[in-house]
C-alpha positions as CSV (number, residue, x, y, z in Angstrom):
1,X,0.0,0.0,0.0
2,X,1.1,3.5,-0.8
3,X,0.0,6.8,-0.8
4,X,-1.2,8.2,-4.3
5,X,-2.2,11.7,-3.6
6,X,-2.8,13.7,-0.6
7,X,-4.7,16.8,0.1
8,X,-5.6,18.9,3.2
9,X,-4.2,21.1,5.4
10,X,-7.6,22.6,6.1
11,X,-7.6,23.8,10.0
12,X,-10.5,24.9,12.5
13,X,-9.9,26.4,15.6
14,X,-11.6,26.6,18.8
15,X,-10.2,28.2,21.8
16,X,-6.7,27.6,22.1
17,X,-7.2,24.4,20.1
18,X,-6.7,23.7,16.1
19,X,-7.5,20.9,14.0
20,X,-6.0,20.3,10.6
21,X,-7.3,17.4,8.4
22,X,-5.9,15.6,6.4
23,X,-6.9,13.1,3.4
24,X,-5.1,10.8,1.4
25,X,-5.6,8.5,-1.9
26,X,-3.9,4.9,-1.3
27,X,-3.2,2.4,-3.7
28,X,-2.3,-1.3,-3.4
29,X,-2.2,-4.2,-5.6
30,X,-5.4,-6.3,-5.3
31,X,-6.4,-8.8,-8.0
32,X,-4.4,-9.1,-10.9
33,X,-4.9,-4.9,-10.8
34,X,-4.9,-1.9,-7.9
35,X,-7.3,-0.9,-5.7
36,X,-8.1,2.7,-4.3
37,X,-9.3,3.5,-0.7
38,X,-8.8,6.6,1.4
39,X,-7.3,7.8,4.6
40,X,-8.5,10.4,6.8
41,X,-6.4,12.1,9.4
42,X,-6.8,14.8,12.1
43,X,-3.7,16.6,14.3
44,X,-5.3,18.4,16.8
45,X,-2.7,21.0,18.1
46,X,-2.6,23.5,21.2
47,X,-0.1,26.2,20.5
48,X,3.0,24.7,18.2
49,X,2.3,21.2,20.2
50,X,0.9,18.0,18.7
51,X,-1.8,17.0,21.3
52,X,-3.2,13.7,19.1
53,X,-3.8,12.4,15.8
54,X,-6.7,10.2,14.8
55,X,-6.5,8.4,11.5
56,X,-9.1,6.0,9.6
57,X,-8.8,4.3,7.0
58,X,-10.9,2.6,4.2
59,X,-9.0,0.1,2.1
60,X,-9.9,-0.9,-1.5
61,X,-13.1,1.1,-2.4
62,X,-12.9,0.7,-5.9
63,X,-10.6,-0.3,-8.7
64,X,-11.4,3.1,-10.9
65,X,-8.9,6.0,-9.1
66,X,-11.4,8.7,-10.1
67,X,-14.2,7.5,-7.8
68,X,-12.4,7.1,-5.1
69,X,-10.8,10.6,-5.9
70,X,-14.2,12.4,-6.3
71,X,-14.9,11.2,-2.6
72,X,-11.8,12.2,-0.8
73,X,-12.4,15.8,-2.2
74,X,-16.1,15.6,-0.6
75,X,-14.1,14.4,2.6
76,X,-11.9,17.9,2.2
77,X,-14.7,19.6,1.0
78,X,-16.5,19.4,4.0
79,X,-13.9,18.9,6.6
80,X,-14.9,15.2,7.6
81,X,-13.9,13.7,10.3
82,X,-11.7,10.2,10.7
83,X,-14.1,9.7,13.2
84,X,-17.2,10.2,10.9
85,X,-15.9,9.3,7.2
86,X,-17.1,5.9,7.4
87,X,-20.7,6.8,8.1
88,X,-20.2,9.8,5.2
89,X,-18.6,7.3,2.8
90,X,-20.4,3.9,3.6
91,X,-23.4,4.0,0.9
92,X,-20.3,4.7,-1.6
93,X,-18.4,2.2,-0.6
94,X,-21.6,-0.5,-0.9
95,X,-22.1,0.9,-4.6
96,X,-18.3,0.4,-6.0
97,X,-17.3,-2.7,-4.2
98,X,-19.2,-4.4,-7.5
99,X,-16.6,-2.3,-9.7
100,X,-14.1,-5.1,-8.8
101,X,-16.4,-7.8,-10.2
C-alpha cells in the first residue's frame, strides 16, 4: 500500500485548540490490478504542540482511481472527520465494491 495523492491542510480552531485534516488517496495491488481506498487524518494542536492524531482508514473502495478521488475531495470539501468518514462514505463504498467484479 502507498499513498497516491494527498490533500488537506484545512484547520478549525476553537479556543486555544486547532484541528487540521488531512486526506489521502492509497493504492495497493489487489487482484491481478490496484485498488483505491482513502485515509483520513486529524492533528489536533494546542499552540505549536501536537496534542493527538486520529487516523481512519478505508482500504480498496474501488478499482477506478477517479471514484475514489471524487470522494476524498467531498471528505476535504466538508472537513470530515476520521471519526465520521465511514458513516459519510459507507453507501459509496456498498455501490463500488461491484466495480471489482
Amino acid at each position: 500500500m502507498y499513498i497516491e495523492n494527498s490533500i488537506g491542510g484545512n484547520c478549525i480552531k476553537e479556543e486555544n485548540k486547532e484541528m487540521r485534516y488531512y486526506y489521502r488517496l492509497i493504492k495497493e495491488d489487489f487482484m491481478n490490478g490496484h485498488a483505491y481506498g482513502i485515509e483520513a487524518e486529524r492533528q489536533d494542536f494546542v499552540g505549536d504542540k501536537l496534542v493527538k492524531i486520529e487516523r481512519e482508514e478505508i482500504r480498496k473502495i474501488s478499482n477506478v482511481k477517479e471514484k475514489v478521488e471524487k470522494l476524498l475531495y467531498l471528505l476535504n470539501d466538508n472537513l470530515v472527520s476520521p471519526i465520521h468518514m465511514v458513516d459519510i462514505l459507507g453507501s459509496y463504498v456498498d455501490k463500488y465494491v461491484s466495480d471489482f467484479n
